[in-house]
C-alpha positions in Angstrom: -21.7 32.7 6.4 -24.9 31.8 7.2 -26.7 29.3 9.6 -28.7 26.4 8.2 -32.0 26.1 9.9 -33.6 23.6 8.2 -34.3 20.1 9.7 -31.9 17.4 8.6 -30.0 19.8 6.4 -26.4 19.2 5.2 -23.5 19.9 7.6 -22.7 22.8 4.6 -24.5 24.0 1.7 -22.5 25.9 -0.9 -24.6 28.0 -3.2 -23.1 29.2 -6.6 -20.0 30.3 -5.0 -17.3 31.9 -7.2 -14.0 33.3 -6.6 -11.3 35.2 -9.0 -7.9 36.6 -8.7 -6.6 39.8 -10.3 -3.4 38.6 -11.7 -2.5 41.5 -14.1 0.7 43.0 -14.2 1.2 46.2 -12.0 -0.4 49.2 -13.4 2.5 51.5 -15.3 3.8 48.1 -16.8 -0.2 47.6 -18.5 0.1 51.4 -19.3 3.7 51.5 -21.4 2.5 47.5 -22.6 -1.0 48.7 -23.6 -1.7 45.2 -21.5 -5.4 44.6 -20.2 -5.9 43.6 -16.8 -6.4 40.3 -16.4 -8.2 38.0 -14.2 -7.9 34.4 -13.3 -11.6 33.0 -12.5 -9.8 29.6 -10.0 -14.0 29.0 -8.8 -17.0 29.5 -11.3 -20.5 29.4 -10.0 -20.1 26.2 -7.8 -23.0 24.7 -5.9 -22.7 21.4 -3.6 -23.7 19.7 -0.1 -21.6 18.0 2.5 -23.7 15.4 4.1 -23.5 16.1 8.2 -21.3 13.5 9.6 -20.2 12.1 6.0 -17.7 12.8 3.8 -17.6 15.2 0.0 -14.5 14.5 -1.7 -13.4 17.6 -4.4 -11.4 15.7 -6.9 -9.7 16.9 -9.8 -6.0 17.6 -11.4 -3.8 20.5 -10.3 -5.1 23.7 -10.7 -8.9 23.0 -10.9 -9.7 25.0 -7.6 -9.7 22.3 -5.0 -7.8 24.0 -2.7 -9.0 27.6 -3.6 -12.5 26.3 -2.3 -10.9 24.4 0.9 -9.8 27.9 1.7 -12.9 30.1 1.0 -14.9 27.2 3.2 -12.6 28.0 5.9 -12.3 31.8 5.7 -9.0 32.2 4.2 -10.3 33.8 0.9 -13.6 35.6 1.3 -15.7 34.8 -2.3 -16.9 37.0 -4.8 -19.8 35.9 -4.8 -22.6 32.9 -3.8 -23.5 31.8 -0.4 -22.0 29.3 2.2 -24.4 27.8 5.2 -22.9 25.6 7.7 -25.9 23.6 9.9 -26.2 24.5 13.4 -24.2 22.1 15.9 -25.3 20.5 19.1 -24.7 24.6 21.2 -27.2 26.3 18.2 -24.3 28.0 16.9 -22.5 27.2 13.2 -20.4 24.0 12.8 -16.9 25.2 13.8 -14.3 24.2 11.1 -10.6 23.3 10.8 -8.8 22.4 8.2 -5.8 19.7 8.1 -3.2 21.3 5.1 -1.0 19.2 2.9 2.6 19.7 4.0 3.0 18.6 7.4 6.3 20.3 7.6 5.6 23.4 6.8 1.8 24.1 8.6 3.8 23.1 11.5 6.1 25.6 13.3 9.9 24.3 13.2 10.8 26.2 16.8 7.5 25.2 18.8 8.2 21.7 20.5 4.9 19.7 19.8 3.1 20.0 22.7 2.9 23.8 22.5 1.8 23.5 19.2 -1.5 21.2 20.1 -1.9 23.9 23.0 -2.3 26.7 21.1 -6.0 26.2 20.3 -6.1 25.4 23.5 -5.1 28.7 25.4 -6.7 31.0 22.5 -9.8 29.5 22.6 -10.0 29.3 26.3 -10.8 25.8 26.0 -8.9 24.5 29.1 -8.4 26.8 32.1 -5.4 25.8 34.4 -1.9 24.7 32.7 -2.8 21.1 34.4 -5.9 20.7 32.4 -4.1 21.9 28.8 -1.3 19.6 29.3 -3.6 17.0 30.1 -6.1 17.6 27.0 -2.9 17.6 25.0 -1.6 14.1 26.2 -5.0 12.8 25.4 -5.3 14.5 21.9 -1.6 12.8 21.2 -2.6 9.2 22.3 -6.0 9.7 20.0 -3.8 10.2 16.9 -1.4 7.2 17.9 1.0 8.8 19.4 2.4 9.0 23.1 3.0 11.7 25.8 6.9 11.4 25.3 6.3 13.3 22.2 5.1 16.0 22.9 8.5 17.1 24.2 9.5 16.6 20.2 10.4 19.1 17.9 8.1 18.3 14.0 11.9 17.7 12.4 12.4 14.7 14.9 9.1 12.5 13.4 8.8 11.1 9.9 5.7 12.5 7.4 3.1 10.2 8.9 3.6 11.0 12.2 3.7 15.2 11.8 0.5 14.6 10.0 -1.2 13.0 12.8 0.3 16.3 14.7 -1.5 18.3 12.3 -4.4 16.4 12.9 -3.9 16.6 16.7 -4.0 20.2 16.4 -6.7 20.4 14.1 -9.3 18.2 17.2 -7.9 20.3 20.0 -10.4 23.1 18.6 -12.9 20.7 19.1 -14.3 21.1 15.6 -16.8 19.3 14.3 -16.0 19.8 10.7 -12.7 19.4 9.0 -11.4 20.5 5.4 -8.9 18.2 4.5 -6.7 19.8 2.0 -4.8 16.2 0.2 -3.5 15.6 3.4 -2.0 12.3 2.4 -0.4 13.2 -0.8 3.0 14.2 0.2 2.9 10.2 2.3 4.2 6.9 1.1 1.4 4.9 0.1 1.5 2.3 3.3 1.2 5.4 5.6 -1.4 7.0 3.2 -3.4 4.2 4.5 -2.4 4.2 8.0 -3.6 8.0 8.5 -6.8 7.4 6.5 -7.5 4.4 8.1 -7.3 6.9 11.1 -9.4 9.6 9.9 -11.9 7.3 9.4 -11.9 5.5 13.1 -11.6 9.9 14.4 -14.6 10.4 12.2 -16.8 7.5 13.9 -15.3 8.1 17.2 -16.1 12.0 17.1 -19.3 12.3 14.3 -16.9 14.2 12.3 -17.7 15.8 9.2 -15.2 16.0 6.0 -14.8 18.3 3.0 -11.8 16.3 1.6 -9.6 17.5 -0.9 -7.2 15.0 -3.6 -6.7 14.4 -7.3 -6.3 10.3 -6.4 -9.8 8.9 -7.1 -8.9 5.5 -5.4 -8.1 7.6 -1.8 -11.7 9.6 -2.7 -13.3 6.0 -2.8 -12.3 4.9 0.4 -12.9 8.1 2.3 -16.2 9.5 0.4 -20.0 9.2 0.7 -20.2 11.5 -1.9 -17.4 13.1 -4.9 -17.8 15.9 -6.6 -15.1 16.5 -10.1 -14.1 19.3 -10.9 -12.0 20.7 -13.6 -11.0 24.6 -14.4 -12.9 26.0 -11.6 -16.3 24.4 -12.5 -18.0 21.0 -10.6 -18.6 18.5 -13.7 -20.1 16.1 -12.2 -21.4 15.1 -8.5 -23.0 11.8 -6.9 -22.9 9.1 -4.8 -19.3 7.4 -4.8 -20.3 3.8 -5.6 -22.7 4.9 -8.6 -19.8 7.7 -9.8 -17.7 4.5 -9.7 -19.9 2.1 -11.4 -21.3 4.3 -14.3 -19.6 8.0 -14.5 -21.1 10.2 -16.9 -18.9 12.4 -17.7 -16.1 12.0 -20.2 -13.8 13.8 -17.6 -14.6 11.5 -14.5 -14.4 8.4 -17.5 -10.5 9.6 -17.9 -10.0 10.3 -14.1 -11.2 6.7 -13.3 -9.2 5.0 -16.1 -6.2 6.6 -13.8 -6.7 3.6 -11.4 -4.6 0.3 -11.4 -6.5 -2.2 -12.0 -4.8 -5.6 -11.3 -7.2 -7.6 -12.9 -7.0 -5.9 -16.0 -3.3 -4.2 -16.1 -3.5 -3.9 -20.3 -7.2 -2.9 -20.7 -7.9 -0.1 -23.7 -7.8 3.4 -22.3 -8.9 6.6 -23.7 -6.3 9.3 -23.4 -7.1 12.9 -23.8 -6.1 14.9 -26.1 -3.5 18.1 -24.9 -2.7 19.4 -22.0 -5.3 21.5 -19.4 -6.5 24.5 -20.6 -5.0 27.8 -18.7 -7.6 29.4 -16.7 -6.4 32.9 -18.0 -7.7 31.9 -21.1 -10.5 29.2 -20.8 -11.6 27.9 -23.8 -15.3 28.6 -24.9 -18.3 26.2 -24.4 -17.9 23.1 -22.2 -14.5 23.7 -20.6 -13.9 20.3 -21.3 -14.5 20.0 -24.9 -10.8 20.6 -26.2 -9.7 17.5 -24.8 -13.2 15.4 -25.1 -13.3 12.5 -27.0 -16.9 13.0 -28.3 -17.2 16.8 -28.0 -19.8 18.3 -30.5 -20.2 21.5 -32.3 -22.7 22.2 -29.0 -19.7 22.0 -26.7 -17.8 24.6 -28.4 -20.4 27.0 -28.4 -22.5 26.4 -25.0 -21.7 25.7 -21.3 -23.9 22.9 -20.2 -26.1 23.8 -17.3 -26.0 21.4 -14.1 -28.5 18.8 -14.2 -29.5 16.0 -12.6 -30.4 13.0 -13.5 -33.1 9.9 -12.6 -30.2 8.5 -10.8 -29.5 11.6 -8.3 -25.8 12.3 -9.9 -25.1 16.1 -11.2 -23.5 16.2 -14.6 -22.8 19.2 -16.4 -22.5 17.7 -20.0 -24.5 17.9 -23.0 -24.0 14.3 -24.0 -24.2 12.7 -20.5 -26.8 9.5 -21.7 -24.3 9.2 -24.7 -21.0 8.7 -22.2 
């Protein structure tokens, strides 16, 4: 990864990045099968920012490579291809990055009592010299997420799904990062604690000049948390702006459906378009606009060419041949 230089430049630019899996079967069962290797493509040719300080929601259903690219960003998965810049931070060296997982439960370790889990960081990264001062730096990470210096002497078990989430976030500041990929770290919550740790992200994120690549397929969470959204569907970034216009007028028949996935209490029996069949498997996309099998006003065009990425007077990124029309 490379160092942004540029003045005012995005906490991290992603530049046509791509990513694919070989998924065939092993080779003597291709041989006797006459099989061909095959190869699942979960990011194609992806290009966004993440404003520094702000937050870019990836939203999309299951298996459109959310979490693939949460994973290359962080260094998980190294890409096939395309470039990823983080900005320089306040020492001249790259943003350093954490990332906050999904499953509380299971990113924490069952056997480690909390507090040597939030110390970890601590003593690999040198962070903290003495015992005094790690013990200390972990009472005060603790209190930051809400909760108090009794726990630390906790096992994860012991402490509902809210609370081992704020562990994971405890861990994921005691880096002292100053970006964070958040991988649909509320999903697995009930909704009233959905809010609660949002609510806390968002206070963390003032308090520290935090910057978030957040991951989820609920676009009112994206809404609350966002400065910008990017969609995505089968590996591919549809469409891309600024939340509030996304919200008011999306142009893409993809982000349309996605949207019409909200409650709306004012309106609980308004018409909805519902799309036609399931998602597409990514072994086998379908040709064109990936999209077009289940678009309401797909053309001949759609079948045959992959629209390009474009963007329009209004600043959004739409990849769709009929974006005015939708």
């Amino acid at each position: 990864m490379n160092v942004i230089t540029a003045q005012k430049a995005p906490a991290l630019r992603v530049e046509r990045l791509a990513k694919t899996f070989d998924v065939s079967a092993p080779w003597l069962n291709r041989v006797v099968e006459r099989k061909p290797r095959q190869f699942l493509h979960a990011v194609n040719d992806i290009s966004f920012d993440v404003p520094m300080s702000g937050c870019l929601s990836l939203v999309g259903e299951s298996g459109c490579g959310k979490s693939t690219v949460a994973r290359l960003v962080t260094g998980l998965y190294k890409p096939n291809s395309g470039e990823m810049r983080f900005a320089p931070g306040q020492d001249g060296n790259p943003l350093s990055a954490q990332m906050i997982f999904q499953d509380p439960y299971a990113s924490l370790n069952p056997r480690w009592r909390v507090k040597n889990i939030i110390a970890e960081p601590l003593r690999e990264l040198k962070l903290r010299k003495t015992a005094a001062e790690i013990t200390e730096r972990v009472v005060e990470l603790l209190k930051t997420v809400g909760l108090s210096a009794s726990d630390g002497e906790k096992f994860p078990h012991e402490f509902s799904g809210g609370q081992r989430q704020r562990i994971s976030i405890a861990r994921a500041l005691a880096s002292e990062p100053q970006f964070l990929v958040c991988d649909e770290p509320t999903s697995a919550l009930d909704v009233s604690v959905q809010a609660q740790v949002l609510n806390l992200m968002r206070r963390l994120q003032d308090e520290f000049g935090l910057t978030y690549l957040f991951i989820s397929h609920d676009m009112s969470v994206v809404r609350h948390m966002s400065d910008r959204i990017a969609v995505m569907y089968l590996g591919r970034i549809v469409e891309e702006g600024e939340t509030e216009a996304l919200f008011a007028r999306p142009r893409h028949p993809y982000t349309q459906l996605l949207l019409q996935t909200i409650p709306n209490i004012e309106h609980p029996h308004r018409d909805r378009v519902v799309a036609a069949g399931e998602v597409p498997s990514p072994l086998n996309p379908p040709s064109g606009c990936p999209f077009h099998p289940r678009c309401p006003i797909a053309t001949a065009r759609c079948s045959a060419e992959i629209p390009e990425v474009r963007t329009l007077s209004t600043g959004t990124r739409v990849a769709c041949h009929l974006a005015e029309e939708a």
